[in-house]
BALOLO-349386 format. One record per residue (C-alpha): x negated, y, z; residue in one letter. Coordinates in steps of 0.25 Angstrom, whole numbers, plus 5000, padded with zeros to 4 digits. Each point is the difference from the previous one (the first is absolute). Layout:
N
XYZA/...
//
This chain:
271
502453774873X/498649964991X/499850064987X/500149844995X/501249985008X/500750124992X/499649984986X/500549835004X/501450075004X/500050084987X/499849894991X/501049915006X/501150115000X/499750044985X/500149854996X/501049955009X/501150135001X/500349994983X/500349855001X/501050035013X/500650104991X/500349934989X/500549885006X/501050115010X/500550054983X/500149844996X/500949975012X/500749875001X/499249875001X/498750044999X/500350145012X/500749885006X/498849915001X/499150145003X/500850025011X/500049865007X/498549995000X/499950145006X/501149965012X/499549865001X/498650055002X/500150105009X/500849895008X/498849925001X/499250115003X/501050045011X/500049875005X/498349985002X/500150125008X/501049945009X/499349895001X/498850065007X/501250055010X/499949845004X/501349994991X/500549864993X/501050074988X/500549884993X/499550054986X/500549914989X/501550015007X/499850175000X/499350014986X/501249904993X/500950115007X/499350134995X/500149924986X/501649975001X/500250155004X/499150044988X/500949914989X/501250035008X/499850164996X/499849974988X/500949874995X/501050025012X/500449855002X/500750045014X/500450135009X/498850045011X/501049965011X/499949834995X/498550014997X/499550065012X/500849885009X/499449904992X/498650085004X/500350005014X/500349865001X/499049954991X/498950095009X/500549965014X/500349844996X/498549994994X/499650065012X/500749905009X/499049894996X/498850075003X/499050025012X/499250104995X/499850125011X/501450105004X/501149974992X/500550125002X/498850084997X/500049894987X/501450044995X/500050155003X/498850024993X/500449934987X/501450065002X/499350115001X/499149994986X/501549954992X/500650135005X/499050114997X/499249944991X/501149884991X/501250115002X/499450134999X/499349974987X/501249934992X/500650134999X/498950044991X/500549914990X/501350055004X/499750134997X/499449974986X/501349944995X/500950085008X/500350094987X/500649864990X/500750104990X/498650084999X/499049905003X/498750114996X/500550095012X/499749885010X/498650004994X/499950165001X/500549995014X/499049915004X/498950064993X/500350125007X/500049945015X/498749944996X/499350124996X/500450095011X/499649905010X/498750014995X/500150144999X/500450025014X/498949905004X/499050064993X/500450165004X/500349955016X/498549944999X/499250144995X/501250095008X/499449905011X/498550024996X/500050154997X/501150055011X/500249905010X/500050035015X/501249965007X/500049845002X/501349944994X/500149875007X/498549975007X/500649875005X/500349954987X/498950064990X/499150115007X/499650044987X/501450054996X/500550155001X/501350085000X/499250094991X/500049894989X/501449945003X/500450134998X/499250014986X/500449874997X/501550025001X/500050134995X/499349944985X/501049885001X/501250094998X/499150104990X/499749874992X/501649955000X/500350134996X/499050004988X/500449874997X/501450044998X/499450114990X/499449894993X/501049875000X/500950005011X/501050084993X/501149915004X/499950025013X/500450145007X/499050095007X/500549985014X/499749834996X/498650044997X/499850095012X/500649905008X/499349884996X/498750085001X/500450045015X/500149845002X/498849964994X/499150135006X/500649945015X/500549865000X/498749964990X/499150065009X/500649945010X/499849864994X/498650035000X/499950025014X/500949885003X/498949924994X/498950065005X/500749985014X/499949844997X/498650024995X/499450065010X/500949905010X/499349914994X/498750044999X/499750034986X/499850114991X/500549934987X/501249904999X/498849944990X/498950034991X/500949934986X/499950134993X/498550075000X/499950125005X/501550015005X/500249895012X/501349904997X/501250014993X/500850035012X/499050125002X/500350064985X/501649965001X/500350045015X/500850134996X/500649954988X/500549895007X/500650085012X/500550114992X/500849914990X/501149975009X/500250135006X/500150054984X/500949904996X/501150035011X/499950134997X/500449964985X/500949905006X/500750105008X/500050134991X/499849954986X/501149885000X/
//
């Protein structure tokens, strides 16, 4: 990485990463909104990859979906069950009138982009009002999962850099080891457990270790499940959007992976 390149990442992280914290403490509409542009990007991004892949998505059908799942989280005008019918009939009867390449490649790919990209990243806005009574702890929560995902990126990239030998997934990313995995998931859980020092106080410490475990394995995870279509693709970046960083999809791939995985857990042990 160039010397310009770094001090391009820096900048952008010290002028972006306070605004993304403010409006996850505002909540609401304005989280609401933050939250759709991130999902409804990264699912236009997802979708210029598959297209070098010679794939036809239908993108206005899958981005109006991604949108009805984002209100839905929020608002919830009707159960999962009813919306995601009416999303497979409206995907599959657009795709009835049109001659453009596989249908099935053209259906499974913007299937594919509504599920992991439109489903996956509601539950953030999930998990910010999950907590109506106390409406601050969904920010803290969030907050908190934002920054040990950059903490686990950032410590799995210099436990890479400085111990790095075994390959983690070559096939995927060749630069990647289990030596910064293993950095990255073991900062993740550290950083929940500070966090709990600090303004998780009301959730117990097994909820903080646990949700540290989900982001230090199944947020890593997502970033390798991206970097699987990138490099399916062809690409390093899923775009150049943010200088110095690649595409939203690139900065938002483990948030929006481990998400779901941290809200069944609540969902399951919490409720």
């Amino acid at each position: 990485m160039s010397g310009n390149n770094t001090l391009v990442r820096v900048i952008v992280s010290v002028v972006t990463i306070p605004v993304i914290l403010f409006l996850c403490y505002l909540g609401k509409i304005p989280f609401l909104i933050f939250i759709t542009l991130i999902g409804t990007i990264s699912f236009i991004e997802y979708l210029q990859l598959a297209k070098k892949k010679d794939a036809s998505p239908l993108v206005l059908p899958g981005i109006l979906s991604i949108l009805a799942l984002f209100l839905n989280s929020y608002f919830h005008f009707v159960d999962y069950f009813t919306l995601f019918l009416f999303i497979t009939i409206l995907i599959i009867m657009i795709e009835l009138f049109r001659n453009m390449g596989s249908s099935i490649i053209n259906i499974g790919v913007t299937f594919l982009g509504i599920f992991y990209i439109g489903l996956f990243a509601s539950t953030i806005i999930e998990l910010r009002e999950f907590f109506p009574d106390n409406y601050d702890a969904g920010a803290y929560l969030i907050i908190s999962i934002l920054i040990t995902i950059w903490i686990c990126d950032s410590a799995a990239f210099f436990g890479g850099i400085n111990l790095g030998k075994h390959k983690l997934f070559p096939r995927v990313s060749p630069k990647k080891s289990w030596e910064g995995a293993i950095f990255g998931f073991v900062f993740s859980v550290i950083s929940m457990v500070a966090a709990k020092m600090i303004f998780l106080d009301f959730f117990s410490w097994i909820d903080v270790i646990a949700i540290g475990v989900i982001i230090g394995s199944i947020g890593q995870l997502g970033d390798l499940a991206e970097s699987l279509i990138k490099r399916d693709a062809g690409v390093k970046d899923s775009s150049n959007l943010i200088p110095g960083h690649g595409g939203i999809f690139d900065r938002f791939d483990s948030l929006i992976v481990a998400s779901p995985a941290i809200y069944l857990y609540l969902k399951i042990f919490l409720v």
